[in-house]
N, C-alpha and C positions, 0 to 999 in steps of 0.2 A: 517429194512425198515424205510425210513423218515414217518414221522408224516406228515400227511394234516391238516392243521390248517387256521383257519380263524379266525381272533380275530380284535372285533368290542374295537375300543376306544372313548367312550363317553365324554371326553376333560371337559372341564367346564359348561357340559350341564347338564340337569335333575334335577329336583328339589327331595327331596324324594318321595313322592305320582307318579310321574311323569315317576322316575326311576324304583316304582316298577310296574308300569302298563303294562311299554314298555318292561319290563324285563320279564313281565308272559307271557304279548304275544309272546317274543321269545321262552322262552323255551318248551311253546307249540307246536309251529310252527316246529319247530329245530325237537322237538321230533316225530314228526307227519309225516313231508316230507322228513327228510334228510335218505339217506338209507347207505351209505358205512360208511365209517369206520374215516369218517372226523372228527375232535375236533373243536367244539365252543368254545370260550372264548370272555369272555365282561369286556372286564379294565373298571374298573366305577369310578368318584370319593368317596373319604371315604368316605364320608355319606351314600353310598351304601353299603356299601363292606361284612358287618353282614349277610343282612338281606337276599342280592340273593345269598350270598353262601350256603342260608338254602335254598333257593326256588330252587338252579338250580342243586342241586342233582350231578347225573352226565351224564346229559343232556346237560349243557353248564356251561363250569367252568370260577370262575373268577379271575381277576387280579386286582392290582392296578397300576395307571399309571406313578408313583415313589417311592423311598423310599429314607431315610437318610443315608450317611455310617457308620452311627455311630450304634452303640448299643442303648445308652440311653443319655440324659444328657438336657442342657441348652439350646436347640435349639430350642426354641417358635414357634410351628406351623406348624413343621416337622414330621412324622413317621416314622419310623422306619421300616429295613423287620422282624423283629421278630412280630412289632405290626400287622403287616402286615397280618403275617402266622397265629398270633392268631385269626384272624377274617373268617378264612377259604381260603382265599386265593390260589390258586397254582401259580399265572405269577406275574410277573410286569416289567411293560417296564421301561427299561433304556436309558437316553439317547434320548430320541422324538426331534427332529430338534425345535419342541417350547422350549424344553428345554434348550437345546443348543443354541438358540438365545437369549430368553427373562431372563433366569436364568445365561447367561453367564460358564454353564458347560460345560465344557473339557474334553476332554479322562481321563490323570488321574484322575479326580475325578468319571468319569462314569466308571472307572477300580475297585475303592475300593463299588461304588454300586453295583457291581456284584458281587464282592467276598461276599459282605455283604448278598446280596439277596440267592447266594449259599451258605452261612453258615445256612442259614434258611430252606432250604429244598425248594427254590423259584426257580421257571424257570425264569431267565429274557427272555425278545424279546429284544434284543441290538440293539439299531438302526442305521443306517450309512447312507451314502449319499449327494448330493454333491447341491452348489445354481447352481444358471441358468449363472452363471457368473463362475463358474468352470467347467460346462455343457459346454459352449459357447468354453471354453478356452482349450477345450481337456486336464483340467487336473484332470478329475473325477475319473479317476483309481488309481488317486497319492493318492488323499485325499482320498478314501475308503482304500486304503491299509493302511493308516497312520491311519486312525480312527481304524481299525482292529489292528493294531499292537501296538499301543499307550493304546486298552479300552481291549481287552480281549486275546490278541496273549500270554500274561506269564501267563494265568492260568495252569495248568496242563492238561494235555490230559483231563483225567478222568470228571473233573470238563468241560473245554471247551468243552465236548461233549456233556452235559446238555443242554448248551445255543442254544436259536431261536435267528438267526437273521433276521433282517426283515431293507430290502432294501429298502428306503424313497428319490424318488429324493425330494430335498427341492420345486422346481420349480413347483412340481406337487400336491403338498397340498392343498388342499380345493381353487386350482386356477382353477379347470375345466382343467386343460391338465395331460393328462395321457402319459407316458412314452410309445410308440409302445412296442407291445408283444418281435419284434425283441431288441426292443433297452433294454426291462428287462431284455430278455432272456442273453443279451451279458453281462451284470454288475452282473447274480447271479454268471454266469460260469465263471467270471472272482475270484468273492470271494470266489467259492466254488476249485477254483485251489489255491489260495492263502492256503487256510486251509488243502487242501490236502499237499502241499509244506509246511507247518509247522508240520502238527500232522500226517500227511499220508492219504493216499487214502481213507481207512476203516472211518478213523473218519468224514474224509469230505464225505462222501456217507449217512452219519448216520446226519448228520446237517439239520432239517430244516429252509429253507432260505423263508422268507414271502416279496411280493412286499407291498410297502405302498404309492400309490398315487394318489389319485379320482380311487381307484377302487371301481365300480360298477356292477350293475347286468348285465348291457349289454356286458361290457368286461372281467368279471373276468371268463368264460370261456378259451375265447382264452389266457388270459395270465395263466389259470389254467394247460394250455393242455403242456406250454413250461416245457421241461427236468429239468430244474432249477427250478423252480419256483413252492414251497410248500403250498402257499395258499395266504394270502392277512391279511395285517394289516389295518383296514376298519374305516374311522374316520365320515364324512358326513353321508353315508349311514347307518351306525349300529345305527345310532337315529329312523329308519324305522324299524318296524317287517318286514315287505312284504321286504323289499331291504336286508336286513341284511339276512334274510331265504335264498333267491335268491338266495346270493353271498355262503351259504354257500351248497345250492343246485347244484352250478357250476360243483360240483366234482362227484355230481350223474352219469354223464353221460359219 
């Protein structure tokens, strides 16, 4: 049975004091209202990353929101996933469209971040998705199957059945437009037949698939209720306890 997952990504926000305030109030919250069987997760920047894997028990688990492919070495300012997993860690996203815009990262190199992150006993959330200008140009299916098949289609079954992916149109990022429930539903069930067509039916029934774009408490219902669609990768709103709780209250009902 897929996983329901909601995982709040706190970007370059929160200062320490600031992160763990917003962070006690979720796991309160979380703990208090959500009733099924959903999983919270809160990628925080490192500076977080110690302290709420000690506060959030297994209440709401956390992630970082990169890692190095390397092991160790020369690389000033980077982490690594083993540093990663030392800190308590379970997730880390690979690959986030800021990523891929402002750092100039590529499938091959968000391919050896995942092997790296699976060598550490790390779930990545892989991210894919298309600009408004690939949107536009009806070629959103090409570039999601190339970002699939270029960043994680040669892992082994075994391993690519670990991985969350989580479906990010670019167009819809902290721009206020959200992708129709119709138009996510059609882009998960398109990636989640790509993965059946490579690993088989079993392993793609077994993938959780996350939407990432201005979801919110008002609509991550209805995009909760579509067939495809495992839960929400949450960037604006999980800086809110009350929005962040909401969203993962969605699946209550």
């Amino acid at each position: 049975m897929r996983k329901k997952i909601v995982a709040g990504n706190w970007k370059m926000n929160m200062d320490y004091s600031e992160g763990l305030s917003l962070f006690s109030e979720i796991v309160n919250m979380v703990r208090d209202e959500k009733k099924g069987d959903q999983q919270a997760i809160i990628c925080a920047p490192y500076i977080h990353l110690n302290s709420l894997a000690k506060l959030g028990g297994t209440t709401v688990h956390i992630g970082a929101q990169n890692c190095h492919q390397n092991e160790s070495g020369a690389f000033t300012g980077e982490i690594s996933a083993k540093m990663v997993k030392s800190v308590g860690c379970s997730y880390v996203i690979i690959g986030h469209s800021e990523r891929r815009q402002y750092c100039a990262e590529n499938d091959l190199l968000l391919a050896e971040k995942t092997k790296a992150a699976l060598a550490h006993d790390l779930i990545p959330i892989f991210c894919i998705g298309e600009t408004l200008d690939e949107r536009n140009n009806g070629d959103y299916f090409e570039v999601i199957k190339s970002q699939l098949t270029n960043g994680i289609f040669d892992l082994p079954a075994a391993d690519f059945a670990k991985v969350v992916i989580a479906y990010e149109p670019v167009w819809a990022i902290g721009t206020g437009l959200t992708a129709s429930s119709d138009q996510a539903q059609e882009v998960h069930a398109f990636i989640r037949a790509e993965i059946a067509a490579k690993f088989g039916a079993e392993v793609a029934e077994g993938i959780s698939i996350l939407y990432g774009g201005s979801c919110n408490p008002k609509n991550a219902a209805e995009l909760f209720a579509q067939p495809d669609i495992d839960g929400g990768l949450i960037g604006g709103a999980s800086l809110k306890s009350r929005d962040f709780t909401d969203i993962v209250k969605a699946f209550n009902s």
